[in-house]
DRENLUM-48059 format. One line per 8 residues: number of its first residue (from 1); for each residue x, y negated, z negated of C-alpha. Coordinates in nm, 2 decimals, m for minus. Layout:
BEGIN
NUM) X Y Z; ...
END
This chain:
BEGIN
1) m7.63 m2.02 3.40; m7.64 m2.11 3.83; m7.34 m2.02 3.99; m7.25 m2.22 4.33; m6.97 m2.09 4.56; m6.84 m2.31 4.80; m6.57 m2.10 5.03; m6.29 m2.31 5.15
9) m6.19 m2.24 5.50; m6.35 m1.91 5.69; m6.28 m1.67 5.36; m6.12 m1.60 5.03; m5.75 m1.50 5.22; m5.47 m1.74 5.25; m5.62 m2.01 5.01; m5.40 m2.29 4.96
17) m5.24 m2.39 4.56; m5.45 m2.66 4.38; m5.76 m2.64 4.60; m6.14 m2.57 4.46; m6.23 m2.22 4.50; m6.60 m2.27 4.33; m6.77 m2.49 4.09; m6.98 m2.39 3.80
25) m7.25 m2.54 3.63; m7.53 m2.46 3.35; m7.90 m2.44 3.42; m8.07 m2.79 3.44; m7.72 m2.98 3.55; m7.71 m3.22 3.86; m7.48 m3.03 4.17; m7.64 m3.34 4.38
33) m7.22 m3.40 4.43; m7.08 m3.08 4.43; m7.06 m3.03 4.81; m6.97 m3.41 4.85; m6.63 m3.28 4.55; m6.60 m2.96 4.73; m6.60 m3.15 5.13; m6.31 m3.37 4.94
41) m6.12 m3.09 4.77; m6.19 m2.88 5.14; m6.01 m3.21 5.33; m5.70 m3.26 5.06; m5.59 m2.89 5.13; m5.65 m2.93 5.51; m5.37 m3.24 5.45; m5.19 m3.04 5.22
49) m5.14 m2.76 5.47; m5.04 m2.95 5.74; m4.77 m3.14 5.51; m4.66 m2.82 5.46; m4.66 m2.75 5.84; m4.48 m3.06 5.94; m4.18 m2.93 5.67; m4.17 m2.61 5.82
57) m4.14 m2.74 6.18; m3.90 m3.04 6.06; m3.67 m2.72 5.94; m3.64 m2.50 6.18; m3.61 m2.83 6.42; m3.28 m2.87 6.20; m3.18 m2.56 6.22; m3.21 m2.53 6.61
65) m2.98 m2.82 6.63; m2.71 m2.69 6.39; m2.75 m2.34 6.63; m2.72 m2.56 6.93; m2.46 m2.79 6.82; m2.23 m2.47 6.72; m2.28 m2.32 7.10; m2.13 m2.66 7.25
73) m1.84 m2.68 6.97; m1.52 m2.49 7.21; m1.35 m2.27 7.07; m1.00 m2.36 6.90; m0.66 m2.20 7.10; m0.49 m2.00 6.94; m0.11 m2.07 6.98; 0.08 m1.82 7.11
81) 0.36 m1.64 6.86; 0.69 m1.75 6.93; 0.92 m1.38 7.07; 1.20 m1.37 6.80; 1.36 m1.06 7.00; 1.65 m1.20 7.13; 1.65 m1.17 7.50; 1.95 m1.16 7.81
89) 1.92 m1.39 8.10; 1.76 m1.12 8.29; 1.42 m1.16 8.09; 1.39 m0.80 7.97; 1.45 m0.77 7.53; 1.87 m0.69 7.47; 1.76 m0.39 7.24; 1.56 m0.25 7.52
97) 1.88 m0.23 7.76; 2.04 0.16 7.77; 2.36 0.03 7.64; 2.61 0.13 7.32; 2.58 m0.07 7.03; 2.97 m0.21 7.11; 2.86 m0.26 7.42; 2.58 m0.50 7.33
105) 2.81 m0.67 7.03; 3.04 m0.79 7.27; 2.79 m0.88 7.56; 2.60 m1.08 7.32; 2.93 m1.24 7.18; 3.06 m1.36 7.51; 2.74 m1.42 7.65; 2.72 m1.20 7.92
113) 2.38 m1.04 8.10; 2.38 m0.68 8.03; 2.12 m0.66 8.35; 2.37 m0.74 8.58; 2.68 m0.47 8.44; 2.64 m0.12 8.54; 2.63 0.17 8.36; 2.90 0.42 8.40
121) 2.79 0.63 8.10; 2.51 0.97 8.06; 2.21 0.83 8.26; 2.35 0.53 8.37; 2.42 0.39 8.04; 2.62 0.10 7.98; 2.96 0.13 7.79; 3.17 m0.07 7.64
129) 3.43 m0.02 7.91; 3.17 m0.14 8.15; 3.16 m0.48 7.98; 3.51 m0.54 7.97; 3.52 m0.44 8.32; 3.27 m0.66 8.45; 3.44 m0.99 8.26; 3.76 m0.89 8.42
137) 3.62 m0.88 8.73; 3.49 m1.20 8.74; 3.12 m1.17 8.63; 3.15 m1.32 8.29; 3.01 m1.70 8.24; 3.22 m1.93 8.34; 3.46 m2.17 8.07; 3.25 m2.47 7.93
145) 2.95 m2.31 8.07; 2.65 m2.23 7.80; 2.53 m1.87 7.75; 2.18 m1.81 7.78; 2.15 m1.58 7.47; 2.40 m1.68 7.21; 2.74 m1.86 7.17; 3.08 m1.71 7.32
153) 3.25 m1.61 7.00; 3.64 m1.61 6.95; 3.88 m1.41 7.22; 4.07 m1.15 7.02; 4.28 m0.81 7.05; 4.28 m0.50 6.85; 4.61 m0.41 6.79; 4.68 0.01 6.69
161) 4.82 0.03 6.32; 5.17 0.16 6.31; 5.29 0.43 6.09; 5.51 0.18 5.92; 5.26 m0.08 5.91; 5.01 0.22 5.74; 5.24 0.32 5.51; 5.32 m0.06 5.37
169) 4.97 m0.13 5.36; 4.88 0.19 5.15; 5.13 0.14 4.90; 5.14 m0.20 4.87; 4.78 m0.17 4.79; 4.81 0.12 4.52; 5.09 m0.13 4.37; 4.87 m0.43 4.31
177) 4.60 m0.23 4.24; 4.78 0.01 3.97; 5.07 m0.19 3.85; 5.01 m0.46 3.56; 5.18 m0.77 3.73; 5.28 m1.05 3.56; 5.53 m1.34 3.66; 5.82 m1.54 3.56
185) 5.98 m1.88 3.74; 6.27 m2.05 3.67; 6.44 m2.36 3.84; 6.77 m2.29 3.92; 7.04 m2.63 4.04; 7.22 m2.47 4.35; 7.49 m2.76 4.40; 7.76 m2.53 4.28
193) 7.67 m2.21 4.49; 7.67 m2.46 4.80; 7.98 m2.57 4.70; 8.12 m2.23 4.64; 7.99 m2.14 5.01; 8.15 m2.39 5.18; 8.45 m2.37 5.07; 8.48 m1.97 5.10
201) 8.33 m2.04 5.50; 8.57 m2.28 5.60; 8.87 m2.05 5.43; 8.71 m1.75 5.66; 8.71 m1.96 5.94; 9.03 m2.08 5.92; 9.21 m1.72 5.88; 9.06 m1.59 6.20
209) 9.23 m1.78 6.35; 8.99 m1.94 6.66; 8.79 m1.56 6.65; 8.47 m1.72 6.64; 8.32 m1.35 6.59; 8.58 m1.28 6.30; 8.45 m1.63 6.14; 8.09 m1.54 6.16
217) 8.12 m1.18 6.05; 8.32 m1.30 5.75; 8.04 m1.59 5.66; 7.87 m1.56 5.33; 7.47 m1.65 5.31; 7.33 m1.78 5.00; 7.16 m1.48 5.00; 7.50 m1.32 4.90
225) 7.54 m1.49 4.63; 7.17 m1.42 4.54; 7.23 m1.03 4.54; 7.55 m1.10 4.31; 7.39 m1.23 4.09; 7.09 m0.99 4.05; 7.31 m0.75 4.00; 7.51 m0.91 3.73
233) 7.19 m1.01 3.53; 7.05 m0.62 3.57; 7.39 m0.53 3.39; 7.31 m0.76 3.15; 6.97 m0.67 3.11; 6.96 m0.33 3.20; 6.61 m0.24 3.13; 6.49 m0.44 3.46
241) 6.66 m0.18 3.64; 6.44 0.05 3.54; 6.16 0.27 3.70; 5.79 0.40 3.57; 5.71 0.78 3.61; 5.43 0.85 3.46; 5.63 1.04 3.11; 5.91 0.85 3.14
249) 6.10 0.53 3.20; 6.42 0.60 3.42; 6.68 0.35 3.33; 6.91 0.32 3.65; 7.33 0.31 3.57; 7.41 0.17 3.91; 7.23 m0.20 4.04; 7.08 m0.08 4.40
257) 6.93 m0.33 4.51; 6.65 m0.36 4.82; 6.65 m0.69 5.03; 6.32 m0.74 5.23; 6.41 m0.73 5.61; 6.13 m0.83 5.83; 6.11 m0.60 6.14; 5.89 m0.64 6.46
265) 5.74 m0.31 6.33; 5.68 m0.43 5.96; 5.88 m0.52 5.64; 6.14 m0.30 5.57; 6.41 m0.28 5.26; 6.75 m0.15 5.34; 6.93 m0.09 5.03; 7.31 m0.25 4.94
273) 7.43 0.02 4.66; 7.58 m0.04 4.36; 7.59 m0.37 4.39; 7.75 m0.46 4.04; 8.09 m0.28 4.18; 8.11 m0.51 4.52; 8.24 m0.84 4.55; 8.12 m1.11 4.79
281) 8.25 m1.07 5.07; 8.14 m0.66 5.09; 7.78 m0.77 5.01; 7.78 m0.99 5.24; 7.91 m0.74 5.52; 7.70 m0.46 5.41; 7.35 m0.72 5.40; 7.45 m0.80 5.76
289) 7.49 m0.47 5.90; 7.19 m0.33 5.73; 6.94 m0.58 5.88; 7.07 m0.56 6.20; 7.03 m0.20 6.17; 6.65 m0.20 6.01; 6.57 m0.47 6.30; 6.68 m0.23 6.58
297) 6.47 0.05 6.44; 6.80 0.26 6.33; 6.85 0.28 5.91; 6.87 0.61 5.83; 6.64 0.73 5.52; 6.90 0.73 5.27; 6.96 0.36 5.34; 6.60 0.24 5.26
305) 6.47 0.52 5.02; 6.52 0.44 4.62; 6.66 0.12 4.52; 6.60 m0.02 4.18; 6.48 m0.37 4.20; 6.43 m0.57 4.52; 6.46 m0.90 4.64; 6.22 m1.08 4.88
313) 6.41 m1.42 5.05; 6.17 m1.62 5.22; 6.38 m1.98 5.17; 6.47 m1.93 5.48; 6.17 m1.98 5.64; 6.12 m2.29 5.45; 5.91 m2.14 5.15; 5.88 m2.31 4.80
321) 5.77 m2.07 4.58; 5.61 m1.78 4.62; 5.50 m1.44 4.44; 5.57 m1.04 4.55; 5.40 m0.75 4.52; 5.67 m0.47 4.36; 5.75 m0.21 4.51; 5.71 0.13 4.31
329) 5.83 0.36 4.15; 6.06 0.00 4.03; 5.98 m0.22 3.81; 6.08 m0.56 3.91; 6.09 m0.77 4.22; 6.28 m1.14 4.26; 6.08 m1.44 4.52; 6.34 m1.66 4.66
337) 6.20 m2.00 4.79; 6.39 m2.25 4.97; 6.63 m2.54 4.77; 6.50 m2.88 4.73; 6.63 m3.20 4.64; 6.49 m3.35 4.34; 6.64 m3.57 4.04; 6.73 m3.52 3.70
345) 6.89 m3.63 3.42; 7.28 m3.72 3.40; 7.42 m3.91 3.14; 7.75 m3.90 3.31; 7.61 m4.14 3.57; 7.58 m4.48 3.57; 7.23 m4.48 3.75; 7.13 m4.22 3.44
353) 7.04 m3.99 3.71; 7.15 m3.74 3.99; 7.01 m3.59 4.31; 7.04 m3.18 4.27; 6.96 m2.90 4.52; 6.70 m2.67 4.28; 6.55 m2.37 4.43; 6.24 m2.21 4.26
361) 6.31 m1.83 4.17; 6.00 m1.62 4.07; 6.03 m1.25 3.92; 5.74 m1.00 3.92; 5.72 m0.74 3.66; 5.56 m0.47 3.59; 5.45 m0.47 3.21; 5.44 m0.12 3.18
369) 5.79 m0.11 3.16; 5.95 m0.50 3.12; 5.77 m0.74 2.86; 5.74 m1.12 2.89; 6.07 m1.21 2.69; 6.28 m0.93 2.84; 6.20 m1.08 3.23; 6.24 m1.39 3.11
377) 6.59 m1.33 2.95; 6.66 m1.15 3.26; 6.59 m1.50 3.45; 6.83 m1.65 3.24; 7.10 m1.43 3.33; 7.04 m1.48 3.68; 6.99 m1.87 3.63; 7.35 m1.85 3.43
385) 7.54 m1.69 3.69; 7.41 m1.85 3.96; 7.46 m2.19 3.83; 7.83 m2.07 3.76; 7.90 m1.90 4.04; 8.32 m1.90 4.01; 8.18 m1.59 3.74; 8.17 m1.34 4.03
393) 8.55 m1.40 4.10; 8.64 m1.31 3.73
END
């Protein structure tokens, strides 16, 4: 068999896919167009390669644009981060300035520069002294006028704690805390007790004969009558007057009972013993001197200390109804509110109806040693004699 080689391009390296690399033929065949075929085969790699040229450069043309057009794209800003840190007028970060921690509360409060107060404190630091100095001299922002840093807050004064005032606070707190309160109200018609007190003032009045200090220090207070009749249901229901201790329940023989007196100092309860023995007319002189005598600061301990039950007026002041907190080692404690006009039924009437003074009364007990039905059987003594007051003249 005759072998002809035709070599595309200058050598056997680098020979493009698809084109003739030689031609082979058997002894006797025609090869007149076999350099003719291998000239064609020699031109369609030529084109073939310079297809594949022209792709190349078309490429890297594409890419040199997307390099160029990523140098001319500017760069996005970033935006700065808002400071959180709260800062004085002065510029400089309010947990950077040498200053107490009081000293910044309040400066940030009322709005005031800490740059501008100076320091009296170890290495010029500023105290809370300093601030208050500085606004009563004049430097702090004027009224109406907006802080830089932070709203003015509300103007106050720290008042010291008085030894009464402690000692109320601690055990009126242990009370509520510790004591199982529960409550009772009745609504008790007061017509008659008026009544009663009106005419027992004008019959004072008139036997002192023009004293006008006679007449007043002979003038009974509903509250009088109040204490009267506490006493005169405690009789009757004796195991209100009675005090917890712990082992044992002390049931009291004698009715001494506490009235609330508010002080400048704090409430205080001056005692009015053995009330059950007294008539009107001695409660209501010993309830006088007594809160004249806690208001001045003078009761002697033995005239505040014990008691069995207490009563907390507040009518006076133009309450309705209200609840107390008891006052241990006792057991019960009567609210007063103020009388009210209000109508009920009266068959008696032609309208069907009558206007009444009625005044809300509100026991607290303590269950430990009073149960539901025996405060509210106690409120129904007190409701009885009140509502029949010629009862304390018997």
């Amino acid at each position: 068999m005759e072998k002809l080689t035709f070599q595309s391009g200058d050598g056997s390296k680098d020979v493009p896919v698809n084109s003739t690399i030689a031609i082979f033929a058997e002894e006797g065949d025609d090869l007149s167009g076999a350099e003719a075929l291998a000239k064609e085969a020699e031109g369609e790699a030529a084109a073939s390669n310079q297809a594949e040229e022209a792709k190349k450069d078309e490429s890297k043309k594409e890419e040199a644009k997307k390099e160029e057009s990523k140098k001319e794209e500017p760069k996005k800003a970033t935006p700065p981060k808002a400071s959180t840190e709260t800062q004085p007028s002065g510029g400089k970060p309010l947990d950077h300035v040498f200053a107490t921690p009081v000293a910044k509360r309040i400066a940030l409060e009322r709005g005031i520069p800490l740059l501008q107060v100076k320091g009296s404190g170890p290495e010029g630091r500023i105290l809370k002294e300093d601030v208050e100095k500085y606004v009563s001299g004049g430097g702090a922002p004027a009224a109406g006028a907006a802080p830089s840093q932070a709203v003015a807050g509300p103007s106050y004064t720290d008042q010291p704690i008085s030894n009464m005032r402690r000692t109320i606070a601690k055990r009126l707190t242990e009370s509520k805390a510790t004591l199982p309160h529960y409550y009772v109200t009745f609504d008790i018609e007061m017509d008659r007790v008026l009544q009663l007190r009106e005419l027992f003032n004008r019959a004072s009045a008139e036997a002192a004969h023009g004293n006008a200090e006679k007449a007043k220090d002979a003038k009974l207070s509903v509250n009088d009558f109040i204490v009267k009749a506490a006493a005169i249901a405690l009789k009757q229901v004796p195991a209100a007057n009675s005090a917890w201790h712990g082992d044992f329940i002390r049931e009291y023989h004698t009715q001494d009972i506490s009235m609330a007196v508010a002080t400048p100092n704090g409430l205080i309860t001056p005692i009015i013993r053995n009330c059950g023995a007294l008539g009107l007319s001695d409660i209501g002189r010993m309830s006088k001197e007594l809160a004249k005598k806690a208001r001045d600061g003078k009761l002697k301990p033995e005239e505040y200390q014990g008691g069995s039950f207490t009563i907390s007026n507040m009518g006076m002041m133009g309450t309705s109804h209200f609840t107390a907190i008891i006052n241990p080692p006792q057991s019960c404690i009567l609210a007063i509110g103020a009388s009210e006009s209000r109508l009920v039924p009266d068959e008696s009437s032609e309208k069907g109806f009558k206007t009444v003074q009625v005044m809300k009364a509100t026991i607290s007990a303590d269950h430990r040693v009073v149960d539901g039905a025996m405060a509210a059987q106690w409120m129904q003594s007190f409701k009885a004699a009140l509502e029949n007051p010629l009862s304390f003249m018997l």
